[in-house]
N, CA, C and O atoms as a Maestro MAE file, in Angstrom:
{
 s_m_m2io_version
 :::
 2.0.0
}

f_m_ct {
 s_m_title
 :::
 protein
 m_atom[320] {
  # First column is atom index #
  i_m_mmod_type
  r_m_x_coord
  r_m_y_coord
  r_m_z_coord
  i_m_residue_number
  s_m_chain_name
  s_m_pdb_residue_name
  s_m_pdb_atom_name
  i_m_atomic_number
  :::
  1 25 6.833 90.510 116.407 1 A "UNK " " N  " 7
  2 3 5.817 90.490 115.389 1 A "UNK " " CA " 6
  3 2 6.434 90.810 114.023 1 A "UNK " " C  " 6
  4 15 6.061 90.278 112.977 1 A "UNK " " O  " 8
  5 25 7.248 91.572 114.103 2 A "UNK " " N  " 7
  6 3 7.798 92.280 112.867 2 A "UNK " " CA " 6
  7 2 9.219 91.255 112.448 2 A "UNK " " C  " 6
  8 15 9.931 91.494 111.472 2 A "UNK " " O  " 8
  9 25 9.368 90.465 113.097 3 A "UNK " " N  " 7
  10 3 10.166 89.211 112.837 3 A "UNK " " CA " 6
  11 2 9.516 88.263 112.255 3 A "UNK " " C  " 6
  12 15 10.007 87.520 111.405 3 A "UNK " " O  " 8
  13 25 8.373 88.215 112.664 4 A "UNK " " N  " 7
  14 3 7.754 86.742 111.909 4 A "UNK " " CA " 6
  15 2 7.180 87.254 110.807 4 A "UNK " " C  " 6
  16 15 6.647 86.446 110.047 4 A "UNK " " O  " 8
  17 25 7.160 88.257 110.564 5 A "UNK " " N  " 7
  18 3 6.384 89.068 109.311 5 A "UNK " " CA " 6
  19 2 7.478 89.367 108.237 5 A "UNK " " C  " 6
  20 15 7.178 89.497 107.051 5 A "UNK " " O  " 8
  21 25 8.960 89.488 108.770 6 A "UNK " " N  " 7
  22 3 9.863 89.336 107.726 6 A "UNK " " CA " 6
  23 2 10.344 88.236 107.420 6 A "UNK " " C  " 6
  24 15 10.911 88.154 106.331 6 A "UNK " " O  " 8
  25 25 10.237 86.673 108.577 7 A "UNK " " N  " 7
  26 3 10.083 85.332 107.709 7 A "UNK " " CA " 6
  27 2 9.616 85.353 106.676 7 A "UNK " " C  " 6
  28 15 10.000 85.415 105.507 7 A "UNK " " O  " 8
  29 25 8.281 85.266 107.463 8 A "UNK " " N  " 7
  30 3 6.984 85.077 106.212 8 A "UNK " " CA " 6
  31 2 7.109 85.438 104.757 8 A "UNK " " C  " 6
  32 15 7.197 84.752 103.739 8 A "UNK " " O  " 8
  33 25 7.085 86.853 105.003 9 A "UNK " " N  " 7
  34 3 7.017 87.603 103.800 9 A "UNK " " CA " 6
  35 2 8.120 87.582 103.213 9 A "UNK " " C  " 6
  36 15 7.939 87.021 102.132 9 A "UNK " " O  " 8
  37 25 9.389 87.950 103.353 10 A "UNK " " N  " 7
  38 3 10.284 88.538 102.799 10 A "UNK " " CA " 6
  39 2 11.288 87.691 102.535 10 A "UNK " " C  " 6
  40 15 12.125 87.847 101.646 10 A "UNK " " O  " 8
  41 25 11.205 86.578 103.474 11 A "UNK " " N  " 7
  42 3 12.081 85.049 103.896 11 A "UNK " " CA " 6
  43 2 13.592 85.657 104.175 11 A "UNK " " C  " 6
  44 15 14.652 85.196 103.752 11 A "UNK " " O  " 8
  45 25 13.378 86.916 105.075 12 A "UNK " " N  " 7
  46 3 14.884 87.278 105.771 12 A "UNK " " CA " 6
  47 2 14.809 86.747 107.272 12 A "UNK " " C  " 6
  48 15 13.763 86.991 107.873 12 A "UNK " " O  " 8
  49 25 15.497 86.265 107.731 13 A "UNK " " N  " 7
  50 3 15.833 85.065 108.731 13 A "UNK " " CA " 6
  51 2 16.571 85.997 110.047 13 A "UNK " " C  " 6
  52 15 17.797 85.889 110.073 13 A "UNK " " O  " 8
  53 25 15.935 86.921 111.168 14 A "UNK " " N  " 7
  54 3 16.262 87.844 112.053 14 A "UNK " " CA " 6
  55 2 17.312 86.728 112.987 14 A "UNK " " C  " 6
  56 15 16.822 85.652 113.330 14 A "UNK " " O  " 8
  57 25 18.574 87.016 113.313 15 A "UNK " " N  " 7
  58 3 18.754 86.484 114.413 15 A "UNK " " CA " 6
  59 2 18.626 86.794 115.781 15 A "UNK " " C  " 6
  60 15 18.695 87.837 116.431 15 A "UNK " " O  " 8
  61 25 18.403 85.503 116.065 16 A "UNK " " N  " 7
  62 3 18.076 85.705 118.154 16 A "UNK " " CA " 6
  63 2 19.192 86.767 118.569 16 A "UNK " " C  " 6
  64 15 18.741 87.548 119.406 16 A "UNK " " O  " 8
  65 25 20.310 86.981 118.277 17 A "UNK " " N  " 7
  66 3 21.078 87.840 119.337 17 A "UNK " " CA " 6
  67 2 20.710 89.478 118.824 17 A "UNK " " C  " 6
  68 15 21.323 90.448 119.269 17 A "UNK " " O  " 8
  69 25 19.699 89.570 117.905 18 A "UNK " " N  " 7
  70 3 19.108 90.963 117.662 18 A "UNK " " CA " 6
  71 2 18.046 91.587 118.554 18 A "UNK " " C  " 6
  72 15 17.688 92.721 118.871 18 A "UNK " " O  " 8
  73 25 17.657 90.152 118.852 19 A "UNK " " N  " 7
  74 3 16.168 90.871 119.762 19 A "UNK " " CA " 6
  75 2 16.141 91.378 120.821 19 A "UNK " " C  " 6
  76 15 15.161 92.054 121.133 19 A "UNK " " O  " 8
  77 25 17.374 91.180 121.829 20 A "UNK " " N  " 7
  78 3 17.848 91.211 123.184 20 A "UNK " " CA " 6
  79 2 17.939 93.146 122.999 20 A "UNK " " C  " 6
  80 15 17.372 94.039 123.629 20 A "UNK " " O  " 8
  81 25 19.193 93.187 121.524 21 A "UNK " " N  " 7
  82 3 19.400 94.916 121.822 21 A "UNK " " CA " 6
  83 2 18.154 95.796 120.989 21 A "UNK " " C  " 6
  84 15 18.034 97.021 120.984 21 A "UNK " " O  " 8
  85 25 17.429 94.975 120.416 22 A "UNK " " N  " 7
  86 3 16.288 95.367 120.172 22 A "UNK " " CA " 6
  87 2 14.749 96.038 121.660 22 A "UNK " " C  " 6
  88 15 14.105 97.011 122.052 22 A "UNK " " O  " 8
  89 25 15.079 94.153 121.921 23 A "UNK " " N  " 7
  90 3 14.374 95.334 123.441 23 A "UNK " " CA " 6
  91 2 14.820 96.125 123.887 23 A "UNK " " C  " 6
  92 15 13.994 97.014 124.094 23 A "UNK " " O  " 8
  93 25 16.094 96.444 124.309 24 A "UNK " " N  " 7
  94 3 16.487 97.488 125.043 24 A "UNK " " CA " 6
  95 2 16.510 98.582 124.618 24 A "UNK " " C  " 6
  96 15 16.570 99.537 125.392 24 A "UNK " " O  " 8
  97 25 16.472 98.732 123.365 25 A "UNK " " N  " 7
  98 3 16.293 100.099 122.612 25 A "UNK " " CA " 6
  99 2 14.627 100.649 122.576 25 A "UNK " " C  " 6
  100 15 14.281 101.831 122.580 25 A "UNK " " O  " 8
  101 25 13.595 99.282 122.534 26 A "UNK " " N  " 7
  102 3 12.422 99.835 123.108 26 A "UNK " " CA " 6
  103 2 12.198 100.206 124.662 26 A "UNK " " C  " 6
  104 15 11.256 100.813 125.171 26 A "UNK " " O  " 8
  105 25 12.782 99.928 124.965 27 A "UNK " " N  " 7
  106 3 12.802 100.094 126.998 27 A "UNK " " CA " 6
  107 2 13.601 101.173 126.901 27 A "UNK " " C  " 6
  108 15 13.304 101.904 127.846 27 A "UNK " " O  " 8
  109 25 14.306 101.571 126.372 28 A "UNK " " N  " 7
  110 3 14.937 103.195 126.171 28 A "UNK " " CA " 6
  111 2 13.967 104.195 125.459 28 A "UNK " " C  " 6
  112 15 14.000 105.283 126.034 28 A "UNK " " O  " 8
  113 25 13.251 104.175 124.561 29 A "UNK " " N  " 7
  114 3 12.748 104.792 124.284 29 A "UNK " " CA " 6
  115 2 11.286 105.035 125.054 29 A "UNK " " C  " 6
  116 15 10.863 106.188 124.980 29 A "UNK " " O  " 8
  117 25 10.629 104.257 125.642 30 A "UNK " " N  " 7
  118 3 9.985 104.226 126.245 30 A "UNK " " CA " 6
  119 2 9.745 105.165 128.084 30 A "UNK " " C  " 6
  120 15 8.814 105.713 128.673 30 A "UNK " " O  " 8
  121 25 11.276 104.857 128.370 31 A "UNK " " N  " 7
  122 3 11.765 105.362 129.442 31 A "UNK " " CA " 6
  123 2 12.065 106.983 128.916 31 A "UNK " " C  " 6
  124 15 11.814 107.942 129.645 31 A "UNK " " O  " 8
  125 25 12.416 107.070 128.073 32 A "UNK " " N  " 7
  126 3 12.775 108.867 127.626 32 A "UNK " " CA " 6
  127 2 11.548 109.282 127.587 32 A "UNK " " C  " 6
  128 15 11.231 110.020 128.520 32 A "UNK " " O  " 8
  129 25 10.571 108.997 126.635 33 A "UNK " " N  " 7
  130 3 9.275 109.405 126.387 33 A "UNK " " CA " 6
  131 2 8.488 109.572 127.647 33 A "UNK " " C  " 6
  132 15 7.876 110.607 127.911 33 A "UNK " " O  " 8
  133 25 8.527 108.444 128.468 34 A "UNK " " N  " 7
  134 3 7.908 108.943 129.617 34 A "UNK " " CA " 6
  135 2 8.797 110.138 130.731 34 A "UNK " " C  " 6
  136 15 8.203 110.489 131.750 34 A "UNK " " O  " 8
  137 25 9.746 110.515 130.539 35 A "UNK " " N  " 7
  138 3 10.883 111.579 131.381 35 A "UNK " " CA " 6
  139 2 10.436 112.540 130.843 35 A "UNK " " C  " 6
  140 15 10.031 113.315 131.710 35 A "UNK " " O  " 8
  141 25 10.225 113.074 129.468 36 A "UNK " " N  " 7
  142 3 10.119 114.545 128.607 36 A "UNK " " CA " 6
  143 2 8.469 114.198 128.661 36 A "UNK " " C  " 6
  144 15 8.286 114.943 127.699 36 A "UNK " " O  " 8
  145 25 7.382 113.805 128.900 37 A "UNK " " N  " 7
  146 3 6.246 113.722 129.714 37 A "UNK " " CA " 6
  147 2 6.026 114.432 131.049 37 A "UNK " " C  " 6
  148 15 5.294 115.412 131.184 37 A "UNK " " O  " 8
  149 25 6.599 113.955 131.841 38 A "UNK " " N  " 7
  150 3 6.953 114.025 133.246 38 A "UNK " " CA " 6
  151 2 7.421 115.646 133.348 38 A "UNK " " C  " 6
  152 15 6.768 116.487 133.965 38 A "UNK " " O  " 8
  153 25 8.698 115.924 132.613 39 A "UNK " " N  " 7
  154 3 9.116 116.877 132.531 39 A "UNK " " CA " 6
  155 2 8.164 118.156 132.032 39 A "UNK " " C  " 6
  156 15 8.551 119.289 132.318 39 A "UNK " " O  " 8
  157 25 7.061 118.001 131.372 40 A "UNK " " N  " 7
  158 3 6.164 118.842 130.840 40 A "UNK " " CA " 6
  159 2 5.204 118.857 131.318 40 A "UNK " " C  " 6
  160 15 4.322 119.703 131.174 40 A "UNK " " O  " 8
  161 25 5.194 117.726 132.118 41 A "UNK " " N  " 7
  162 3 3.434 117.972 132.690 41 A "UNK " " CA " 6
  163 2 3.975 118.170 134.514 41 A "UNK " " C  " 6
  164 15 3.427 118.008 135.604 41 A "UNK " " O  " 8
  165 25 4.645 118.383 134.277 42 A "UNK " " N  " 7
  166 3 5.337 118.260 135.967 42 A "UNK " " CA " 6
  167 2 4.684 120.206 136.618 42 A "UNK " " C  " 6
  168 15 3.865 120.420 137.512 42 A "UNK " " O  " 8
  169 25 5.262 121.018 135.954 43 A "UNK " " N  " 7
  170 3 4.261 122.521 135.881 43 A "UNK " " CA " 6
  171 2 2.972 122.635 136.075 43 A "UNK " " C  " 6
  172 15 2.442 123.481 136.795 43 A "UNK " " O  " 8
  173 25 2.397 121.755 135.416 44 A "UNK " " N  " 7
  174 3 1.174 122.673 135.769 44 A "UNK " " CA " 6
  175 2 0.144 121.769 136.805 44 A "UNK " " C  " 6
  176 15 0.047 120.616 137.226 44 A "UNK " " O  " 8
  177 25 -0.614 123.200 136.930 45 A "UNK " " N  " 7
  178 3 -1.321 122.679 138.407 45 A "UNK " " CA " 6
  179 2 -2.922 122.293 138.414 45 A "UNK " " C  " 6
  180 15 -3.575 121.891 139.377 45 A "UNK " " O  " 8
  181 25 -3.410 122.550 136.946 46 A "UNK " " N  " 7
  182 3 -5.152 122.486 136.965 46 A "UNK " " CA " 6
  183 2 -5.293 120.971 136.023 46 A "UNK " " C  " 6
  184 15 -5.192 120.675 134.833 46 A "UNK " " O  " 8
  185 25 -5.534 120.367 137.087 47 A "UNK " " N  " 7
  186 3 -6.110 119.107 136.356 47 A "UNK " " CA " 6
  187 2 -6.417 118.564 135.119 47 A "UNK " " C  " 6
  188 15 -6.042 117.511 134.604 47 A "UNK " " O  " 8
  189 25 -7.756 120.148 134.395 48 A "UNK " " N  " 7
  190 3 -8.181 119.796 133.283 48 A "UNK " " CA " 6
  191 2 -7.202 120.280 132.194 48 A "UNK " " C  " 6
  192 15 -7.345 120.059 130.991 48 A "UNK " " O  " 8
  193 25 -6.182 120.972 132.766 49 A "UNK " " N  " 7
  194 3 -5.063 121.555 131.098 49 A "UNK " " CA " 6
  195 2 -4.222 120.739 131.315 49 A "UNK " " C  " 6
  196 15 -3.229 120.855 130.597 49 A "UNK " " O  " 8
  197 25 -4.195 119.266 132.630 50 A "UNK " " N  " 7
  198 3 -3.025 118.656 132.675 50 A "UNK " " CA " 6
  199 2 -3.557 117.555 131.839 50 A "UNK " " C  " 6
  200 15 -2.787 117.158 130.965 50 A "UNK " " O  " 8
  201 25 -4.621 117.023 131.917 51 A "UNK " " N  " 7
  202 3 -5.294 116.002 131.499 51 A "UNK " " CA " 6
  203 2 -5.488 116.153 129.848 51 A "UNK " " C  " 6
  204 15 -5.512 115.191 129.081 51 A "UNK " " O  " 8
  205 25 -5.611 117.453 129.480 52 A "UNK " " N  " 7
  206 3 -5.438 117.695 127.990 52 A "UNK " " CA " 6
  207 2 -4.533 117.924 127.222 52 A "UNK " " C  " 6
  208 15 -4.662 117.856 126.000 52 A "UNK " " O  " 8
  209 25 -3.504 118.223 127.797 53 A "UNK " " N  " 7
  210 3 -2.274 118.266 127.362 53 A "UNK " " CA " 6
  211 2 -1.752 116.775 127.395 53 A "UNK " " C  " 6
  212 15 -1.553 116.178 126.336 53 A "UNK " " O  " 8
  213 25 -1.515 116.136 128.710 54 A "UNK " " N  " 7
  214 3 -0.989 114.936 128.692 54 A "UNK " " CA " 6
  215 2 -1.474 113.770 127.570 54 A "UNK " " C  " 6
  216 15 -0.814 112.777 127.266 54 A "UNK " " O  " 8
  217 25 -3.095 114.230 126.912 55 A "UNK " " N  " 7
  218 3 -3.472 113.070 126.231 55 A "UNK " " CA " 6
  219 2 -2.448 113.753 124.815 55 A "UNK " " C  " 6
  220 15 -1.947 112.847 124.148 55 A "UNK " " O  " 8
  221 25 -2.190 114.846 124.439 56 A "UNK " " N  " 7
  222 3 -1.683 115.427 123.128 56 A "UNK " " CA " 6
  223 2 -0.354 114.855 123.362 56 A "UNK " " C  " 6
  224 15 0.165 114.080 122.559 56 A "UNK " " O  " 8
  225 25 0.035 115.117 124.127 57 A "UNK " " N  " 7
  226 3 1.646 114.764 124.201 57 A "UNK " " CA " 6
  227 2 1.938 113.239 124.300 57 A "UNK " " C  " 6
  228 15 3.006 112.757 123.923 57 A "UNK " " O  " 8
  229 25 0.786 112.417 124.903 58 A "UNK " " N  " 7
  230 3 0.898 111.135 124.827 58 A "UNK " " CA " 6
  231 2 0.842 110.505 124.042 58 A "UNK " " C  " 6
  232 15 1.679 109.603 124.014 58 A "UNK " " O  " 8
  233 25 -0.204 110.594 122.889 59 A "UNK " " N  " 7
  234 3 -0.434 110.723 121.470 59 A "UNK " " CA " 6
  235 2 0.958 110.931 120.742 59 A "UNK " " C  " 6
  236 15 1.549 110.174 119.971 59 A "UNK " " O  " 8
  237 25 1.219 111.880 121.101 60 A "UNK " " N  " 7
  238 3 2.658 112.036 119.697 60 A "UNK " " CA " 6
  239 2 3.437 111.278 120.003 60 A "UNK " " C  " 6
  240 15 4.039 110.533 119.230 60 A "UNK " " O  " 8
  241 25 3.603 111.354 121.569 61 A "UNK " " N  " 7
  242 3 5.430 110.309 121.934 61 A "UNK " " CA " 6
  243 2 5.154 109.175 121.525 61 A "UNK " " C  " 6
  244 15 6.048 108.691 120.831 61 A "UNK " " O  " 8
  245 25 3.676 108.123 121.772 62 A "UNK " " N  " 7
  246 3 3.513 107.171 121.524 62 A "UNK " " CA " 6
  247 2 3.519 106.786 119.973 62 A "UNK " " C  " 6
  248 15 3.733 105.594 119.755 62 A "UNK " " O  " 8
  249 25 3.346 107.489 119.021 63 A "UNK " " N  " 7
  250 3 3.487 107.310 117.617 63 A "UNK " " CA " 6
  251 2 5.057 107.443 117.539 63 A "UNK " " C  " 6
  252 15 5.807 106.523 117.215 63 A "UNK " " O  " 8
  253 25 5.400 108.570 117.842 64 A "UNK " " N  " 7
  254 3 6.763 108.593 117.765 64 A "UNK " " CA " 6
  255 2 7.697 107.535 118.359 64 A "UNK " " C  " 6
  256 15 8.882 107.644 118.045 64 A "UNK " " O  " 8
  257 25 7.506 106.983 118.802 65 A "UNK " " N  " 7
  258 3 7.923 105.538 120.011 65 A "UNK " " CA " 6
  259 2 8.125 104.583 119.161 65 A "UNK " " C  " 6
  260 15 9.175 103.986 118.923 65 A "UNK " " O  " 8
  261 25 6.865 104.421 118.606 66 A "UNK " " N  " 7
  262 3 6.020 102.602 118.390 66 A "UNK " " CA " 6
  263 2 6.103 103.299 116.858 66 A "UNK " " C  " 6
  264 15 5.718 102.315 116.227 66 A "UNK " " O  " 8
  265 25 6.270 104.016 116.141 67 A "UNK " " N  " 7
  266 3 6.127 103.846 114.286 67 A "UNK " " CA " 6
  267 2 7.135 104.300 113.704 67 A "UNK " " C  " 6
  268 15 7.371 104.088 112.515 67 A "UNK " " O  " 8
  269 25 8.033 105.153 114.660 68 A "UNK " " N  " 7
  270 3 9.340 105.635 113.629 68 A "UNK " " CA " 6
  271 2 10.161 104.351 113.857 68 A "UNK " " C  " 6
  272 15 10.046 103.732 114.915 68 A "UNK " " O  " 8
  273 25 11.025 103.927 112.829 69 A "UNK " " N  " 7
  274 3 12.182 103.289 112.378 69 A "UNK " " CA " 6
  275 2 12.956 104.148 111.411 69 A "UNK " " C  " 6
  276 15 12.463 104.692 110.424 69 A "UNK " " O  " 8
  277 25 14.272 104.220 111.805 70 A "UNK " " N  " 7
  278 3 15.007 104.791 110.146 70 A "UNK " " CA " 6
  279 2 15.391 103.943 109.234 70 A "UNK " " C  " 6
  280 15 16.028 102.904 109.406 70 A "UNK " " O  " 8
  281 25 15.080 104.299 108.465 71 A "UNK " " N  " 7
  282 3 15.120 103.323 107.317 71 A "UNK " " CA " 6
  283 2 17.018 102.442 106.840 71 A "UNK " " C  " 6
  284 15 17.448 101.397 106.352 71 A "UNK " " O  " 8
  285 25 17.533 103.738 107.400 72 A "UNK " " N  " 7
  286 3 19.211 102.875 107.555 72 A "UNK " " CA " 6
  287 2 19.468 102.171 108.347 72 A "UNK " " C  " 6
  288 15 20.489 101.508 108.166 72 A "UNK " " O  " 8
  289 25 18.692 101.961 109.604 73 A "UNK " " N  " 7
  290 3 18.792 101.097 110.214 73 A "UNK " " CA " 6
  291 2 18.634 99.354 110.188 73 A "UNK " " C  " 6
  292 15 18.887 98.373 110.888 73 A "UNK " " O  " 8
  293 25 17.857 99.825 108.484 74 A "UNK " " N  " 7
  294 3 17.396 98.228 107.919 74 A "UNK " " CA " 6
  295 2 18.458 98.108 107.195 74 A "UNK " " C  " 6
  296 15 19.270 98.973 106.868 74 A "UNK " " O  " 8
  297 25 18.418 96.761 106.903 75 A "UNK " " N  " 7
  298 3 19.803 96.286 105.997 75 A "UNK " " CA " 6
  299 2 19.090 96.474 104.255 75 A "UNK " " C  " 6
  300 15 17.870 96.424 104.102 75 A "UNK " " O  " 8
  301 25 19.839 96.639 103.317 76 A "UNK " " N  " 7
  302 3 19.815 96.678 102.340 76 A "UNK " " CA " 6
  303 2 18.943 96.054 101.441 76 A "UNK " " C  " 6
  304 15 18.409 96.696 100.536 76 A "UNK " " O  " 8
  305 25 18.737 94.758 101.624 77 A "UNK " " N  " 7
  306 3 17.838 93.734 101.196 77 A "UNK " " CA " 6
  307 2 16.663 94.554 101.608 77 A "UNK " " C  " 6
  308 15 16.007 94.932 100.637 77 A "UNK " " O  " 8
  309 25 16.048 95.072 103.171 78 A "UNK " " N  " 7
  310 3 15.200 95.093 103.959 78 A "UNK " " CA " 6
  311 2 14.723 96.240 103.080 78 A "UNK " " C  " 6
  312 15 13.695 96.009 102.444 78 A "UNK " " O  " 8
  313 25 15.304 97.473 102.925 79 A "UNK " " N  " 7
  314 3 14.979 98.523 102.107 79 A "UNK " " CA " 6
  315 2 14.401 98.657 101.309 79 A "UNK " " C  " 6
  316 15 13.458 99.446 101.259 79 A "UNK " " O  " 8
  317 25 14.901 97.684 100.121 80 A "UNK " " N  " 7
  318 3 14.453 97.495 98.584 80 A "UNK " " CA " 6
  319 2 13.276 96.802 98.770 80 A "UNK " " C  " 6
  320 15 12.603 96.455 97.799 80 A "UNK " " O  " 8
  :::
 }
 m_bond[319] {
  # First column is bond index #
  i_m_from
  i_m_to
  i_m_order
  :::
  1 1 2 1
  2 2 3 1
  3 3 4 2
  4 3 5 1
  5 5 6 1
  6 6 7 1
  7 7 8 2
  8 7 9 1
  9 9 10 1
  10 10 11 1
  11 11 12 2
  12 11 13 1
  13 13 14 1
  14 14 15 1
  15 15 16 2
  16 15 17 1
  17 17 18 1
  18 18 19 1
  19 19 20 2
  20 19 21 1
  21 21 22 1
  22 22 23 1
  23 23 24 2
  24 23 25 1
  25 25 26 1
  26 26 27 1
  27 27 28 2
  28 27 29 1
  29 29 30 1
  30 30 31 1
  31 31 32 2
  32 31 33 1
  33 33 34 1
  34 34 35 1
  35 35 36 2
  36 35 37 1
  37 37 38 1
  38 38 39 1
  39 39 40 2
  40 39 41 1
  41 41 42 1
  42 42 43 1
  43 43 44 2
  44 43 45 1
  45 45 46 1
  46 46 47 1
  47 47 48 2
  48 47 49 1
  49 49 50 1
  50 50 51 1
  51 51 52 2
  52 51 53 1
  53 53 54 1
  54 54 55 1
  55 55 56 2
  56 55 57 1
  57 57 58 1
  58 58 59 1
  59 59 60 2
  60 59 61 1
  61 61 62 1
  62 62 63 1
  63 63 64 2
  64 63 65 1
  65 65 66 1
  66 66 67 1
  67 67 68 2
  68 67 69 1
  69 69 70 1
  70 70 71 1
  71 71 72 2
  72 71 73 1
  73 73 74 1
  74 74 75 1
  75 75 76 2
  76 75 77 1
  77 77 78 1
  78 78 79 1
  79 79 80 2
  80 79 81 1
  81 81 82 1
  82 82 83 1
  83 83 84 2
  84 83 85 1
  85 85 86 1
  86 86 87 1
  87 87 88 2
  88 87 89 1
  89 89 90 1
  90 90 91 1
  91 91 92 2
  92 91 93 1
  93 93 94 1
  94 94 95 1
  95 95 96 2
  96 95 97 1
  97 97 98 1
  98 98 99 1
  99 99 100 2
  100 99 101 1
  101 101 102 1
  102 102 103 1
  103 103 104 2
  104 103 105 1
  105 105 106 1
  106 106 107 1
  107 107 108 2
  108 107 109 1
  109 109 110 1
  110 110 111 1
  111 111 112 2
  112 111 113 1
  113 113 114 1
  114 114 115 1
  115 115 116 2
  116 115 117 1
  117 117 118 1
  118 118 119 1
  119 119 120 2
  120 119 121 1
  121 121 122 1
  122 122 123 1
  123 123 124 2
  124 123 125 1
  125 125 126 1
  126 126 127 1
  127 127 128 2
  128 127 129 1
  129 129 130 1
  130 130 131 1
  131 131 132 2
  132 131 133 1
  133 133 134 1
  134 134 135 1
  135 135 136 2
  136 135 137 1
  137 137 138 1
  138 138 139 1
  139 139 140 2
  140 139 141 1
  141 141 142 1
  142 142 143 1
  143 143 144 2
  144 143 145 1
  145 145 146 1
  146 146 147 1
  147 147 148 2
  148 147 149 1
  149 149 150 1
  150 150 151 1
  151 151 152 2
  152 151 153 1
  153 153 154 1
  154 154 155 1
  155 155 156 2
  156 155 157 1
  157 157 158 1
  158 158 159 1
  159 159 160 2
  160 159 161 1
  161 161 162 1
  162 162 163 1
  163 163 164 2
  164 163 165 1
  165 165 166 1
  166 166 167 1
  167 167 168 2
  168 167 169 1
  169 169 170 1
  170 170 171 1
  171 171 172 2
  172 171 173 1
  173 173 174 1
  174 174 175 1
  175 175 176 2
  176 175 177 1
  177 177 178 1
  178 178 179 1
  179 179 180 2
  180 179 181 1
  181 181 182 1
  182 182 183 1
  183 183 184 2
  184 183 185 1
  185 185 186 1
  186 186 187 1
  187 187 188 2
  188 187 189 1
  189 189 190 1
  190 190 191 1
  191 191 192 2
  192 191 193 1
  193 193 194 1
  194 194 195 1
  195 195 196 2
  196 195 197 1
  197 197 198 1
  198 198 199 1
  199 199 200 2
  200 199 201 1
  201 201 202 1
  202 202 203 1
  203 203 204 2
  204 203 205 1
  205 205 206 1
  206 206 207 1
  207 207 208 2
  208 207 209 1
  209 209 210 1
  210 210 211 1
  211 211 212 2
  212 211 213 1
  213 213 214 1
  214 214 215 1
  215 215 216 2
  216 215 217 1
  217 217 218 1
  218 218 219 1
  219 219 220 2
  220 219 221 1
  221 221 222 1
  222 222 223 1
  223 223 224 2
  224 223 225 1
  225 225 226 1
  226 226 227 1
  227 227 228 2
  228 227 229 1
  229 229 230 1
  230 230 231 1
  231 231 232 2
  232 231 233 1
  233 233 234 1
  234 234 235 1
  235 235 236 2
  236 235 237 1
  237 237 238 1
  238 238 239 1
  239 239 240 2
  240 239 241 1
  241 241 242 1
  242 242 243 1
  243 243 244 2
  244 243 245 1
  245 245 246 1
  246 246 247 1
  247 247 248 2
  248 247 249 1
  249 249 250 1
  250 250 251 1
  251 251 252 2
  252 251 253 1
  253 253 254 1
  254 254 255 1
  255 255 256 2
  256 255 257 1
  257 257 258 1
  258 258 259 1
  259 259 260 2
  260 259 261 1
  261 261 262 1
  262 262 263 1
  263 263 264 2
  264 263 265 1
  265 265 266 1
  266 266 267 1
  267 267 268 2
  268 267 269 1
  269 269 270 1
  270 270 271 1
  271 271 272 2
  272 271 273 1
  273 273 274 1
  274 274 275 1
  275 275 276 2
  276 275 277 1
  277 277 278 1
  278 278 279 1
  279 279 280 2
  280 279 281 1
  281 281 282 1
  282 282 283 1
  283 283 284 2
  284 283 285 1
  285 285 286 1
  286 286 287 1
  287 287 288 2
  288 287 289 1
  289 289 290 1
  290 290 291 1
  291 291 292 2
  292 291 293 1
  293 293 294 1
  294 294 295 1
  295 295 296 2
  296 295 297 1
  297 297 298 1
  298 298 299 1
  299 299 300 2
  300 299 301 1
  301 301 302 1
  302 302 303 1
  303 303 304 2
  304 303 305 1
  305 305 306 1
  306 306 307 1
  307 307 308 2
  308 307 309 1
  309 309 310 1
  310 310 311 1
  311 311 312 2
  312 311 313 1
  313 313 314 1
  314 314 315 1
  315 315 316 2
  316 315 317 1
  317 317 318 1
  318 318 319 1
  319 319 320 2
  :::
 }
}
């Protein structure tokens, strides 16, 4: 999505051999987020503080997942 949105807009031209280590860096992050989940909700034993906790913690990893980018990670053009 964020490829065809920097065509469009910006007319910077992503190449295909980016997207491959691109997924895999979302399938990594994805896979950690759900381990340090697991790892925190793995303790406790009452349903309703697991169920409330898990939505807080799901909440953050998932923002943290899906909206951080560092900004050095963009190229120069991409920045400005």
């Amino acid at each position: 999505m964020m490829g065809m949105y920097f065509t469009i807009v910006d007319k910077v031209t992503i190449p295909s051999s980016a997207y491959l280590p691109a997924v895999g860096y979302l399938l990594l992050g994805a896979v950690a987020a759900t381990l340090v989940n697991a790892l925190i909700i793995l303790p406790i034993r009452s349903e309703v503080t697991c169920s409330r906790i898990e939505a807080i913690i799901g909440a953050g990893a998932g923002f943290i997942v899906a909206t951080y980018i560092p900004l050095g990670a963009l190229s120069s053009h991409i920045q400005a």
